[in-house]
N, C-alpha and C positions, 0 to 999 in steps of 0.2 A: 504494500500500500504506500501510495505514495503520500509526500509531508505535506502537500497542499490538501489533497483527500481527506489528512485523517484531521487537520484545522479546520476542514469546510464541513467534518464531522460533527466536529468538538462545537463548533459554531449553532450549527445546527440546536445540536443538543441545549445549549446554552439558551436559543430562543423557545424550542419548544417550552424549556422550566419555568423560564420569565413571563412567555405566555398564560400557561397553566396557573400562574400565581396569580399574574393578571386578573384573570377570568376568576377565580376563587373570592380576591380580593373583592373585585365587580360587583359580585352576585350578595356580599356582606353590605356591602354600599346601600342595595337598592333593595336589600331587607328594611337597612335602617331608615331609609329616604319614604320608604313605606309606610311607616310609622306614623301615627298622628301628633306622637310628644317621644321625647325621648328625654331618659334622665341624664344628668350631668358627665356620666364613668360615658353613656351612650354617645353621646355632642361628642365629648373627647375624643372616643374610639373614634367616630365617625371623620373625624377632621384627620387623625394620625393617619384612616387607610384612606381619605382622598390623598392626602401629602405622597404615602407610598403608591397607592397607583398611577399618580402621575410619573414621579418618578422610574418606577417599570418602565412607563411610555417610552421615558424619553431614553429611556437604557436599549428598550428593543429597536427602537429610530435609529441608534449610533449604532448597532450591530445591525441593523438590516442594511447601513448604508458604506457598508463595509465588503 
């Protein structure tokens, strides 16, 4: 296997996880966005995994653009 191959593997690999987090992350989002109140631990959570799924975004943007 060649070393380009097994980086465009590795690569690979690296977005499907970030995706998958993504999409887990996502789907927590739009429980809580769902909600009519949420308690103060919920706002928090809610604000810490919008913060981190943006950032996923922008991690999988610089690896897709690679």
């Amino acid at each position: 296997m060649s070393k380009s191959s097994l980086s465009s593997e590795k690569l690979e690999f690296q977005v499907e996880r970030l995706t998958n987090k993504h999409q887990k992350i996502d789907a927590r989002v739009c429980e809580l966005d769902g909600r009519l109140s949420l308690t103060a631990d919920e706002e928090t959570e809610l604000q810490q995994l919008k913060k981190e799924k943006l950032a996923l975004k922008d991690e999988l943007a610089t690896l897709s653009s690679r």
